[in-house]
FIDOVO-57703 format. One record per atom (N, C-alpha, C, CB): residue number from 1; chain; atom name; x, y, z. Coordinates in nm, 2 decimals, decimal comma. Atoms other than C-alpha are relative to their C-alpha. Glycine has a CB too. Layout:
N
pt k=NUM; c=A; a=CA; east=X; north=Y; up=Z
...
This chain:
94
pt k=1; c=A; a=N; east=-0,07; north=-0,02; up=0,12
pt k=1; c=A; a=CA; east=-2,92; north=-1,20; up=-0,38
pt k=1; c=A; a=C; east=-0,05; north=0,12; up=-0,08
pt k=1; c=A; a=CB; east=0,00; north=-0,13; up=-0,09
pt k=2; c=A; a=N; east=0,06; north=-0,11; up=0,06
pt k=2; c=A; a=CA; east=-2,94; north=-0,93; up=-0,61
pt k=2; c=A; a=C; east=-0,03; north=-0,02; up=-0,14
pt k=2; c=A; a=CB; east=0,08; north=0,12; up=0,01
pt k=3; c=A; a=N; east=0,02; north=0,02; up=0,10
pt k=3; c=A; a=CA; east=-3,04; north=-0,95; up=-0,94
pt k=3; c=A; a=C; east=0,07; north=0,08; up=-0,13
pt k=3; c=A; a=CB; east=-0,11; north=0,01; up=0,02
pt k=4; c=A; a=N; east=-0,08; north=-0,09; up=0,05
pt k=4; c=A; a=CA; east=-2,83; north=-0,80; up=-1,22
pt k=4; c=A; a=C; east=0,00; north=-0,10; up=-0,16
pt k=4; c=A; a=CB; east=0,15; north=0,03; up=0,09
pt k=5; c=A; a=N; east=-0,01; north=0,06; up=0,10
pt k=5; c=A; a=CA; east=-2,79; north=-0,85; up=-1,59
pt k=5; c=A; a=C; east=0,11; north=0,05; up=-0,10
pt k=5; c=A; a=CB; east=-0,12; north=0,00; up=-0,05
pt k=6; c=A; a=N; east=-0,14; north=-0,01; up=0,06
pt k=6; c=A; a=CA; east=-2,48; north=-0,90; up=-1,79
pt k=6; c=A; a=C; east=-0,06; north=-0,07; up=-0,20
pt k=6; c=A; a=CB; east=0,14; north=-0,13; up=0,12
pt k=7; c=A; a=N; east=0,00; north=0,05; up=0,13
pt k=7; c=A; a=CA; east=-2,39; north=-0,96; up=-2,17
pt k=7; c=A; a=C; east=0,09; north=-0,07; up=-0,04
pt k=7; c=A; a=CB; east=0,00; north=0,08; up=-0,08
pt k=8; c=A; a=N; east=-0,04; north=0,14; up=0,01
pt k=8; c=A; a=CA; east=-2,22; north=-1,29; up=-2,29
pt k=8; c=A; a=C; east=0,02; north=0,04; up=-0,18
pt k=8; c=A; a=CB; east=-0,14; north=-0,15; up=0,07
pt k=9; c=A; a=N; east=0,05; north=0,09; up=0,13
pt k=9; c=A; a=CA; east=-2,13; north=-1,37; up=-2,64
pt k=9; c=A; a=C; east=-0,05; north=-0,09; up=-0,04
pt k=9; c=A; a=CB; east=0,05; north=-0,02; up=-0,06
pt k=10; c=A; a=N; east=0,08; north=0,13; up=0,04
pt k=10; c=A; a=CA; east=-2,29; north=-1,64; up=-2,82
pt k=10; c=A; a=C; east=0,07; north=-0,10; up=0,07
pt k=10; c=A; a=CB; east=-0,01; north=-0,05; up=-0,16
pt k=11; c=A; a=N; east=-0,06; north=0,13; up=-0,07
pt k=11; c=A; a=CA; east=-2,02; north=-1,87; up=-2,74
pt k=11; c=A; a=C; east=0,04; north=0,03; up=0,15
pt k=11; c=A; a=CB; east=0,15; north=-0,06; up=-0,09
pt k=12; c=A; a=N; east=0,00; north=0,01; up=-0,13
pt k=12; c=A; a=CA; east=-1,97; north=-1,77; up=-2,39
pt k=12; c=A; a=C; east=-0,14; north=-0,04; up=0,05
pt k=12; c=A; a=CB; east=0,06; north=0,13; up=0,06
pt k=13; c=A; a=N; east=0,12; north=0,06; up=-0,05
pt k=13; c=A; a=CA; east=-2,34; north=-1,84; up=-2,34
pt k=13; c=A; a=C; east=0,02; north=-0,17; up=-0,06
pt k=13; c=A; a=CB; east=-0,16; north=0,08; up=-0,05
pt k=14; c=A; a=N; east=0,08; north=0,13; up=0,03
pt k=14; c=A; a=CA; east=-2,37; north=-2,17; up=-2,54
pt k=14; c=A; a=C; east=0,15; north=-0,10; up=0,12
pt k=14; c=A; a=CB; east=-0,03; north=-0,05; up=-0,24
pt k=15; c=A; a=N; east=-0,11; north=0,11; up=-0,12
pt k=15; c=A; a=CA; east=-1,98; north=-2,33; up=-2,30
pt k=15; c=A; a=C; east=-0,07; north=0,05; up=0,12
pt k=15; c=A; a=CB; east=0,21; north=0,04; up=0,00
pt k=16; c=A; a=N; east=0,05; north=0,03; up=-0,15
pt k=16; c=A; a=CA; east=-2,19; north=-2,20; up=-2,00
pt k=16; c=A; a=C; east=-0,12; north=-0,10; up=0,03
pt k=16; c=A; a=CB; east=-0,06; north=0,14; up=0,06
pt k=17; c=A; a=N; east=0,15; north=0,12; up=-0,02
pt k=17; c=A; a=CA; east=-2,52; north=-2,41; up=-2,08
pt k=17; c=A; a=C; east=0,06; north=-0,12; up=-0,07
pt k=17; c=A; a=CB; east=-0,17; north=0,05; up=-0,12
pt k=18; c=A; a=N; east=-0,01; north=0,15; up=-0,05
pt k=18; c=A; a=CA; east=-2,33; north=-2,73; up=-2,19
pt k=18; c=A; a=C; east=0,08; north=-0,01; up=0,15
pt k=18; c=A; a=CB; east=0,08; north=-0,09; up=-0,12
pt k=19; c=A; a=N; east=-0,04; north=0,01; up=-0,16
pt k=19; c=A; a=CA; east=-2,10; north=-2,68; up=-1,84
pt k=19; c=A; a=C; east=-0,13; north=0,00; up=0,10
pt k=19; c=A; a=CB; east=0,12; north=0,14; up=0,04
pt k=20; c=A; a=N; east=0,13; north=0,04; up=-0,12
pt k=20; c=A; a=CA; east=-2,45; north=-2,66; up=-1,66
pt k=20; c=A; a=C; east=-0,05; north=-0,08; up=-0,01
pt k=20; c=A; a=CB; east=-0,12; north=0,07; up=0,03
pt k=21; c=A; a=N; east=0,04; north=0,15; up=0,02
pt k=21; c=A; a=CA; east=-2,60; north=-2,94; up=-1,83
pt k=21; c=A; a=C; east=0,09; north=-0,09; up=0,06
pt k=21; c=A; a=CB; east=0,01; north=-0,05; up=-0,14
pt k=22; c=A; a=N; east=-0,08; north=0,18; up=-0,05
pt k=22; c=A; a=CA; east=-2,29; north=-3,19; up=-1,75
pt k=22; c=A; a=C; east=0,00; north=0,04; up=0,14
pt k=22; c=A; a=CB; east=0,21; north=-0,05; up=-0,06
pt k=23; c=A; a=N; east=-0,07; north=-0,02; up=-0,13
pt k=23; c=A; a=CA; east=-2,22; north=-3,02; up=-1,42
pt k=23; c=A; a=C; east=-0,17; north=-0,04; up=0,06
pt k=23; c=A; a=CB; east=0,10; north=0,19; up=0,03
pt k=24; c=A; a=N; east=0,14; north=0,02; up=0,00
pt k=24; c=A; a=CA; east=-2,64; north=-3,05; up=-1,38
pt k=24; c=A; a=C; east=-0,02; north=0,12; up=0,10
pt k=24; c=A; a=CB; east=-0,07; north=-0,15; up=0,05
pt k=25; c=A; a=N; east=0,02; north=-0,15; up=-0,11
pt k=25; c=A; a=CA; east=-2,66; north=-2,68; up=-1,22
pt k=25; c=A; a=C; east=-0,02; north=0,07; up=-0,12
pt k=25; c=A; a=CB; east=0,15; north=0,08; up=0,13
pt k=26; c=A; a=N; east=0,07; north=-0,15; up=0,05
pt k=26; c=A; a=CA; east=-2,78; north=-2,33; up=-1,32
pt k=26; c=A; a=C; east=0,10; north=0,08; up=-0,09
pt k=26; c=A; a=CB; east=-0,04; north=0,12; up=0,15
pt k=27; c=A; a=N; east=-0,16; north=-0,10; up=0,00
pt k=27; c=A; a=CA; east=-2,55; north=-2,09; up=-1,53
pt k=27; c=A; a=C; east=0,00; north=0,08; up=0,05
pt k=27; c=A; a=CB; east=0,05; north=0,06; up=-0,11
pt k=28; c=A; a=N; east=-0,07; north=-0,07; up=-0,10
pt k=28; c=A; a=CA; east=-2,61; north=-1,84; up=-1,27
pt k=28; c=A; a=C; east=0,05; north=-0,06; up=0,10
pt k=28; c=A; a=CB; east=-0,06; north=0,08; up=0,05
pt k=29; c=A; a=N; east=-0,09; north=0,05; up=-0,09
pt k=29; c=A; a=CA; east=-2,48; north=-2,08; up=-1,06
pt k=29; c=A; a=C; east=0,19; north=0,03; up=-0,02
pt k=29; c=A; a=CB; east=-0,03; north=-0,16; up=0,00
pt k=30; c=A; a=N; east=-0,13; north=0,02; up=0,01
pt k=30; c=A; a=CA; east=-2,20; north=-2,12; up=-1,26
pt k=30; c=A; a=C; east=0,09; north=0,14; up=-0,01
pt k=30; c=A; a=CB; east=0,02; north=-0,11; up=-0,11
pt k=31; c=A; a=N; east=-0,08; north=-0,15; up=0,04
pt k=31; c=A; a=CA; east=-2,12; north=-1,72; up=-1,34
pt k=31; c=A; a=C; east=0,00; north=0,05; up=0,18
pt k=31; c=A; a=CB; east=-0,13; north=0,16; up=-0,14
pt k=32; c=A; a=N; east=-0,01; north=-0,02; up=-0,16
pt k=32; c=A; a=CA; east=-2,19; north=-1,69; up=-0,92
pt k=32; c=A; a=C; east=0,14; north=-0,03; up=0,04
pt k=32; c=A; a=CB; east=-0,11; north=-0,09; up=0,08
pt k=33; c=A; a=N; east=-0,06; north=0,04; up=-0,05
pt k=33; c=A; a=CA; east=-1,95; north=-1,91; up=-0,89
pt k=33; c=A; a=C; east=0,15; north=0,01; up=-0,09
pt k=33; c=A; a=CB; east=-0,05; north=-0,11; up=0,04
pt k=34; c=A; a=N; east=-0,08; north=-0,12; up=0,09
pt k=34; c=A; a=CA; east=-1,69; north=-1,73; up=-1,16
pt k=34; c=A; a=C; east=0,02; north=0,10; up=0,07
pt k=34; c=A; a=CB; east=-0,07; north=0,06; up=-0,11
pt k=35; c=A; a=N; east=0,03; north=-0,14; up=-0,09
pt k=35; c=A; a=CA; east=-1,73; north=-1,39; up=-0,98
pt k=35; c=A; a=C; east=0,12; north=0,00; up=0,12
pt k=35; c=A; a=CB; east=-0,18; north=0,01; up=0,09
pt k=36; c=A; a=N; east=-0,06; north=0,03; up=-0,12
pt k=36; c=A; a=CA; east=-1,63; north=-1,55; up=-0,66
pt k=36; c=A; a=C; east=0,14; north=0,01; up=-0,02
pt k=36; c=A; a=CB; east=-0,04; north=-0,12; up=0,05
pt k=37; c=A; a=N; east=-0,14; north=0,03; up=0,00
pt k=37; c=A; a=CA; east=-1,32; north=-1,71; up=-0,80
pt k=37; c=A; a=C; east=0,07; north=0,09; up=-0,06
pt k=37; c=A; a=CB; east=0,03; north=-0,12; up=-0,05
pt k=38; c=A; a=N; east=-0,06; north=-0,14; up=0,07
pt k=38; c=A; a=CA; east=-1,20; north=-1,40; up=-0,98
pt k=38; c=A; a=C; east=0,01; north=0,07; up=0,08
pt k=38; c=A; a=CB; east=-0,07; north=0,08; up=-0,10
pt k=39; c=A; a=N; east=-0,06; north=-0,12; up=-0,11
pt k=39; c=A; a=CA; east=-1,26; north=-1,17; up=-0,68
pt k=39; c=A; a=C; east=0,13; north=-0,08; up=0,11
pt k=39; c=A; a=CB; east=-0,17; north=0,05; up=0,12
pt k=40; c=A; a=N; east=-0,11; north=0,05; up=-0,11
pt k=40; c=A; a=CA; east=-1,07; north=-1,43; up=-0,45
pt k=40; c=A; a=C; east=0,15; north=0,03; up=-0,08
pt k=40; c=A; a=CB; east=-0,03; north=-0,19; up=0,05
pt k=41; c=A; a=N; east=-0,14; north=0,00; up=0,05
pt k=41; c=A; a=CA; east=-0,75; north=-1,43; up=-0,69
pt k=41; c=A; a=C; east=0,08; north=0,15; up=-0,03
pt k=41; c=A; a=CB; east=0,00; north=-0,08; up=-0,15
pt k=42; c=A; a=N; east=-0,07; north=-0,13; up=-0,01
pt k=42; c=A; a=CA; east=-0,75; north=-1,05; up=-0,73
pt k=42; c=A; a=C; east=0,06; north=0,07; up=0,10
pt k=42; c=A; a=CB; east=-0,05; north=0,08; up=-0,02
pt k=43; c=A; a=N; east=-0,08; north=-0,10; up=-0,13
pt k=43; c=A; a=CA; east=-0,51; north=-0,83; up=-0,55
pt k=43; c=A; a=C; east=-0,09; north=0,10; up=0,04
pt k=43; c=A; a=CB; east=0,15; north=0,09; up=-0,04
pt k=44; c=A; a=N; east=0,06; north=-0,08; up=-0,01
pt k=44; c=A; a=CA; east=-0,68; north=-0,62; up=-0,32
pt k=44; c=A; a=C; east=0,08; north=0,14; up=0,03
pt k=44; c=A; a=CB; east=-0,08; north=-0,05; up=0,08
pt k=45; c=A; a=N; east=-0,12; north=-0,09; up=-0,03
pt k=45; c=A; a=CA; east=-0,52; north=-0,27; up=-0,23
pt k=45; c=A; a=C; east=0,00; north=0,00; up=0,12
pt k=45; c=A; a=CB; east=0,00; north=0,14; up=-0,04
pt k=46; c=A; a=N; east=-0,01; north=-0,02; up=-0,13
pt k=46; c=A; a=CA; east=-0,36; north=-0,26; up=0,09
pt k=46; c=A; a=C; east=-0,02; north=0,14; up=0,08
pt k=46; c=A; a=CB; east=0,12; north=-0,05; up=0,01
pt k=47; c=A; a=N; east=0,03; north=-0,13; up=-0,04
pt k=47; c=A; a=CA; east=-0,49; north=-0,02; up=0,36
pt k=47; c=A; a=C; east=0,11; north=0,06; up=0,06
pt k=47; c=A; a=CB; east=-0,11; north=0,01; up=0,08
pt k=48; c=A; a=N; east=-0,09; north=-0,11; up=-0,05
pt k=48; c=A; a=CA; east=-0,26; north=0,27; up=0,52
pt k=48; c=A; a=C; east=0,09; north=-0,06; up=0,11
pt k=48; c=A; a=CB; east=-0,07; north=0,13; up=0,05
pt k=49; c=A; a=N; east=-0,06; north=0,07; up=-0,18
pt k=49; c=A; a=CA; east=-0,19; north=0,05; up=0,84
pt k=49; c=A; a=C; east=0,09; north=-0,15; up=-0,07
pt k=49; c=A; a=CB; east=-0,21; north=-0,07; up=0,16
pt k=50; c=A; a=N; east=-0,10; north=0,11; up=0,05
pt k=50; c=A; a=CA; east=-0,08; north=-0,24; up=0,61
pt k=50; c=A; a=C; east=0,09; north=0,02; up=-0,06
pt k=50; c=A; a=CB; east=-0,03; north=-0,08; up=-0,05
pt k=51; c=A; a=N; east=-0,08; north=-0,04; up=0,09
pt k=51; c=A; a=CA; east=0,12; north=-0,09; up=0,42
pt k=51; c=A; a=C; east=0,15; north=0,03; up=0,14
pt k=51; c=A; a=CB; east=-0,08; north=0,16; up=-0,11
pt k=52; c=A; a=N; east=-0,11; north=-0,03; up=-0,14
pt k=52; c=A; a=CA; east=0,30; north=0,09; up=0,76
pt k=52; c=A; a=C; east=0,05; north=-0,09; up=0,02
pt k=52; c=A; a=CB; east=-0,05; north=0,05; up=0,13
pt k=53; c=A; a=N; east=-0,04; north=0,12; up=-0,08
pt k=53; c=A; a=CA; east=0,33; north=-0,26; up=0,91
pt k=53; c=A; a=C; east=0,12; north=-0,05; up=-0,06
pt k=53; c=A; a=CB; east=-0,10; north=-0,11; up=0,00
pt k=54; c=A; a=N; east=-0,04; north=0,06; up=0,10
pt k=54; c=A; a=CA; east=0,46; north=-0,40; up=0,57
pt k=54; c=A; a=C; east=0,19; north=0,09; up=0,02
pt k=54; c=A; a=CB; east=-0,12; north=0,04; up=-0,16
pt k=55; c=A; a=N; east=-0,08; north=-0,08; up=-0,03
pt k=55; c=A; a=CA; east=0,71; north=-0,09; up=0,59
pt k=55; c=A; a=C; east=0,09; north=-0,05; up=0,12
pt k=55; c=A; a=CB; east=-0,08; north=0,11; up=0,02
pt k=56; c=A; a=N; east=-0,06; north=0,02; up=-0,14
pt k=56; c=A; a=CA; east=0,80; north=-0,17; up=0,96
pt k=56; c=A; a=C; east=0,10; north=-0,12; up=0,01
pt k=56; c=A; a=CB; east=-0,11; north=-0,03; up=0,11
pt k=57; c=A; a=N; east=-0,03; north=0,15; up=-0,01
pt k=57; c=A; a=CA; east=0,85; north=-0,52; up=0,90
pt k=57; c=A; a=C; east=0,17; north=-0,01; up=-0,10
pt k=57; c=A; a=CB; east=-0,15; north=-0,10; up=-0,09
pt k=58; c=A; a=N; east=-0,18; north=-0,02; up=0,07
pt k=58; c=A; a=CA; east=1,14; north=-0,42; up=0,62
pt k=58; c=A; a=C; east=0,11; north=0,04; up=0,02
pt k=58; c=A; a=CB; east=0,02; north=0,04; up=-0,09
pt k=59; c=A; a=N; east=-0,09; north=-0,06; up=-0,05
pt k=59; c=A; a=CA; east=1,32; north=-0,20; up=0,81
pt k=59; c=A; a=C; east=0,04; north=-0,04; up=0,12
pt k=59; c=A; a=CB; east=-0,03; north=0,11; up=0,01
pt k=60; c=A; a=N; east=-0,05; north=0,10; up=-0,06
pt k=60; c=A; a=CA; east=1,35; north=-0,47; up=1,08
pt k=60; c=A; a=C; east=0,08; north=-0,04; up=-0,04
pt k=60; c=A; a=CB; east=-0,04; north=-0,07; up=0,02
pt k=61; c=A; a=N; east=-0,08; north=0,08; up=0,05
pt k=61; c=A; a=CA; east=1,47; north=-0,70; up=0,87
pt k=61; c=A; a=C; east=0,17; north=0,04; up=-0,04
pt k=61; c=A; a=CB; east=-0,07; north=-0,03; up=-0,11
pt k=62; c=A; a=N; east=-0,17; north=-0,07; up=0,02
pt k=62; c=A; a=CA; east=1,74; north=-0,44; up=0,74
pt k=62; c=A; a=C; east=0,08; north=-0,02; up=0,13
pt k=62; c=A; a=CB; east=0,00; north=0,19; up=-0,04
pt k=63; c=A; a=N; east=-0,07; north=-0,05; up=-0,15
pt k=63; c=A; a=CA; east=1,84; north=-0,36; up=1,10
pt k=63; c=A; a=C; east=0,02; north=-0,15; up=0,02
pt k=63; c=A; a=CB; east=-0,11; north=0,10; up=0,13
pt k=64; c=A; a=N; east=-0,06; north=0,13; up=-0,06
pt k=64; c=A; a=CA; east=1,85; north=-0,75; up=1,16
pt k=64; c=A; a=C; east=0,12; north=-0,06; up=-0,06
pt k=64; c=A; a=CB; east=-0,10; north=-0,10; up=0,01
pt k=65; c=A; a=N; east=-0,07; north=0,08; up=0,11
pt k=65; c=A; a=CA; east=2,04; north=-0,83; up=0,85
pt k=65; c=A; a=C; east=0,12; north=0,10; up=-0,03
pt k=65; c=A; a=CB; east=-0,09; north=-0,04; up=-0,14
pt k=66; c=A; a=N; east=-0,09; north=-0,05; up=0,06
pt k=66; c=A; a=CA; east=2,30; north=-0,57; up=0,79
pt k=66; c=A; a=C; east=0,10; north=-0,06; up=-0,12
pt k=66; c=A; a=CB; east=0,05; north=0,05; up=0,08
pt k=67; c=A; a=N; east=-0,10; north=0,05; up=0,08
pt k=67; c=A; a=CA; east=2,55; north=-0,80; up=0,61
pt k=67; c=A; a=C; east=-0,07; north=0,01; up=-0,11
pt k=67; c=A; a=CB; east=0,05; north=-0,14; up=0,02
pt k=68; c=A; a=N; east=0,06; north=0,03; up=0,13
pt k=68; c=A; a=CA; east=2,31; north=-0,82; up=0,35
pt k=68; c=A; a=C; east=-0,03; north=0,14; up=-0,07
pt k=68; c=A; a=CB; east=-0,15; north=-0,08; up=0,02
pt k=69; c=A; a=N; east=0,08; north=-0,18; up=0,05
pt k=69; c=A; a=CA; east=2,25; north=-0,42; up=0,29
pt k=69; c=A; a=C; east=0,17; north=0,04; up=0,02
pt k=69; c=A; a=CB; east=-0,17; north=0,12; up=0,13
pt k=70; c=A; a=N; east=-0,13; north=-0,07; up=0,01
pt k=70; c=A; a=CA; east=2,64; north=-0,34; up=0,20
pt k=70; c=A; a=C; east=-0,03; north=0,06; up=-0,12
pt k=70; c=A; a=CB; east=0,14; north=-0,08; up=-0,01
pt k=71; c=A; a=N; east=-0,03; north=-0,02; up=0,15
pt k=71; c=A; a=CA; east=2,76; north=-0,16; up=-0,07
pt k=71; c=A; a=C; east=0,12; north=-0,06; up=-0,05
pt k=71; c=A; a=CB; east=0,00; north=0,14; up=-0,04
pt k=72; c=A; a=N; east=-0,11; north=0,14; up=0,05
pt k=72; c=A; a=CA; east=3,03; north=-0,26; up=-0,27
pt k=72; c=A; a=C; east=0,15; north=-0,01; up=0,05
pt k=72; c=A; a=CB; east=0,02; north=0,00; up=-0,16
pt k=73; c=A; a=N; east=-0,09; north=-0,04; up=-0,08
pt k=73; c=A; a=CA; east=3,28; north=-0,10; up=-0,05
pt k=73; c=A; a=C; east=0,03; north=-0,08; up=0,12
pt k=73; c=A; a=CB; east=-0,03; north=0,11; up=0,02
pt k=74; c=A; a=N; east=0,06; north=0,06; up=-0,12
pt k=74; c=A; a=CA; east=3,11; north=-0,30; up=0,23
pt k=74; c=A; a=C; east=-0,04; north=0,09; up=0,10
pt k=74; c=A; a=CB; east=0,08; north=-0,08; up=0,07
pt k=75; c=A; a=N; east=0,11; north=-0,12; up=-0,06
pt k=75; c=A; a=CA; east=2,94; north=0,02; up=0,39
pt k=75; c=A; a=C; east=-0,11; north=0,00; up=0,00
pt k=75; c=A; a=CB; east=0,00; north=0,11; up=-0,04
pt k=76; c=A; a=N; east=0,13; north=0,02; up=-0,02
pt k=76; c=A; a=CA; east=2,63; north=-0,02; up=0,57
pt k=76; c=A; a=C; east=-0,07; north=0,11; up=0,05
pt k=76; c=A; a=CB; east=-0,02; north=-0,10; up=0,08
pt k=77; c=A; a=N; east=0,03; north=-0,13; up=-0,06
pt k=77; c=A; a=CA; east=2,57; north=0,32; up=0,67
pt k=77; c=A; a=C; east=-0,03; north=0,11; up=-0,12
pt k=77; c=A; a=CB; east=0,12; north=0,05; up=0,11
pt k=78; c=A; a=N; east=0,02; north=-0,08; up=0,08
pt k=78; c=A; a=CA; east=2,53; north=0,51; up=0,31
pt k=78; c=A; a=C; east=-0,10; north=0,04; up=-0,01
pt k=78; c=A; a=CB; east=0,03; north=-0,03; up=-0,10
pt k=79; c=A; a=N; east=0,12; north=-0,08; up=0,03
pt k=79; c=A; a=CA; east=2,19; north=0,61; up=0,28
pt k=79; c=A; a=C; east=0,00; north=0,10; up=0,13
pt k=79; c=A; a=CB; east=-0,15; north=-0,11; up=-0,01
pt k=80; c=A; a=N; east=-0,02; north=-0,07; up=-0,13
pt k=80; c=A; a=CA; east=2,26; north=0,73; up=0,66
pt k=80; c=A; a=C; east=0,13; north=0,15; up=-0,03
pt k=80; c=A; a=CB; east=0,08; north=-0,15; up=0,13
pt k=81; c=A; a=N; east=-0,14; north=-0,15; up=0,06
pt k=81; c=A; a=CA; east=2,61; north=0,97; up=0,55
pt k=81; c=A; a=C; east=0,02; north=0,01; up=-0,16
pt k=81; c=A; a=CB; east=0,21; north=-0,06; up=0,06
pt k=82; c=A; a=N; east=-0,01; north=-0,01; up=0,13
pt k=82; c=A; a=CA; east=2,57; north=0,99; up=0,18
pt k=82; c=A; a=C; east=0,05; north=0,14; up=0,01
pt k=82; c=A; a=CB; east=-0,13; north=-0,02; up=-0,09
pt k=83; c=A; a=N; east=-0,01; north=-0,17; up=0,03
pt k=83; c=A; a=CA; east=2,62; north=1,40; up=0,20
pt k=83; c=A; a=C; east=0,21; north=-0,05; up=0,04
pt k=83; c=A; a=CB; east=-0,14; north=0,17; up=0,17
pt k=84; c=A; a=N; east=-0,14; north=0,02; up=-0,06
pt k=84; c=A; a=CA; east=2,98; north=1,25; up=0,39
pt k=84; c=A; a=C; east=0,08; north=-0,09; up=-0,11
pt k=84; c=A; a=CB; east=-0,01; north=-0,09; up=0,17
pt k=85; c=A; a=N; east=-0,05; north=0,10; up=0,15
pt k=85; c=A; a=CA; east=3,05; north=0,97; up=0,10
pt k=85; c=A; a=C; east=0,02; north=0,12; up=-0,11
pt k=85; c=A; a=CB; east=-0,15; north=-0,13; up=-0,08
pt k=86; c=A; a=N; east=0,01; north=-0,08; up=0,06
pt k=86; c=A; a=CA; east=2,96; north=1,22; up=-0,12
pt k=86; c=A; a=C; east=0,14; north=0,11; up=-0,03
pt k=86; c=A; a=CB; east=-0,09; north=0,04; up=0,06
pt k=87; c=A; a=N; east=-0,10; north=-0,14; up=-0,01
pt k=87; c=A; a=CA; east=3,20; north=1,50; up=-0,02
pt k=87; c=A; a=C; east=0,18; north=-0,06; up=-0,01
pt k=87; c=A; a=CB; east=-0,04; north=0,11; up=0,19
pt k=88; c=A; a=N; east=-0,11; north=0,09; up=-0,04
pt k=88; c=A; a=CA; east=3,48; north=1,22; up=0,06
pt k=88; c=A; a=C; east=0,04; north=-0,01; up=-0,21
pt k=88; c=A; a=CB; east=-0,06; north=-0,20; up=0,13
pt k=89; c=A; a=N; east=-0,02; north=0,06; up=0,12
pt k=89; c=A; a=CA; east=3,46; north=1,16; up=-0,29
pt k=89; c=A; a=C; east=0,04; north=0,09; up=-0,11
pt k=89; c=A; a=CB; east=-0,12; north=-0,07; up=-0,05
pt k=90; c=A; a=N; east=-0,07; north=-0,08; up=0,08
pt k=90; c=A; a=CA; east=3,49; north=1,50; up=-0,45
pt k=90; c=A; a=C; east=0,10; north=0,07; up=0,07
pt k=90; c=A; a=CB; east=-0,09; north=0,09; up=-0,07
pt k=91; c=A; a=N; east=-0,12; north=-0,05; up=-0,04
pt k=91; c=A; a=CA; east=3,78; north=1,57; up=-0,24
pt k=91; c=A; a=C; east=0,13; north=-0,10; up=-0,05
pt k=91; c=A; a=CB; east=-0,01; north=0,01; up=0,16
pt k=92; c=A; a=N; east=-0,11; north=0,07; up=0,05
pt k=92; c=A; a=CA; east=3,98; north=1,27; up=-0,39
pt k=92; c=A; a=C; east=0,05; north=0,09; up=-0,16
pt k=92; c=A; a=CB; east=-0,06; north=-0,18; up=-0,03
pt k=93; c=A; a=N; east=-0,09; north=-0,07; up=0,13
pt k=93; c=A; a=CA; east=4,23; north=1,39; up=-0,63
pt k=93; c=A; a=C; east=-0,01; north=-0,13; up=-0,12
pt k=93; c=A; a=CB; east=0,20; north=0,03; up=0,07
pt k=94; c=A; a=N; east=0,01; north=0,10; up=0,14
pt k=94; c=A; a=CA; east=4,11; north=1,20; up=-0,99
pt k=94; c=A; a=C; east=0,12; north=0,02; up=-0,10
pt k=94; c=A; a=CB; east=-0,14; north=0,03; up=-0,10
């Protein structure tokens, strides 16, 4: 273990020394065991390869699911021919 020293306010020290009394442990037990549960709940950042995967994994799904990626036309191909939507569109006579 390493040794390290932190600063508490009054009342965060005096609810750590009655929770060690009732609990009958250390309060570096109990700030040890704080630490822990704070690192486990934080998001960590994902690395380059998970992210890719993450990536991979959604552009499956698109490709499995098309019904679900229309627009409102029901065109599943717009991000693919937008320059073609596009041009279709300023050729209509408004």
């Amino acid at each position: 273990m390493i040794r390290t020293m932190i600063q508490l306010t009054e009342e965060q020290m005096q609810a750590l020394k009655a929770l060690a009394k009732q609990r009958k442990t250390s309060v570096a037990k109990l700030v040890r065991e704080s630490v822990a549960a704070y690192v486990a709940i934080t998001p960590r950042e994902l690395t380059r390869e998970e992210k890719r995967l993450r990536a991979l994994e959604a552009l499956d799904y698109i490709r499995q699911n098309p019904q679900k990626f229309r627009d409102i036309e029901g065109k599943t191909d717009v991000a693919e021919n937008h320059d073609k939507y596009l041009n279709e569109g300023q050729d209509a006579s408004w």
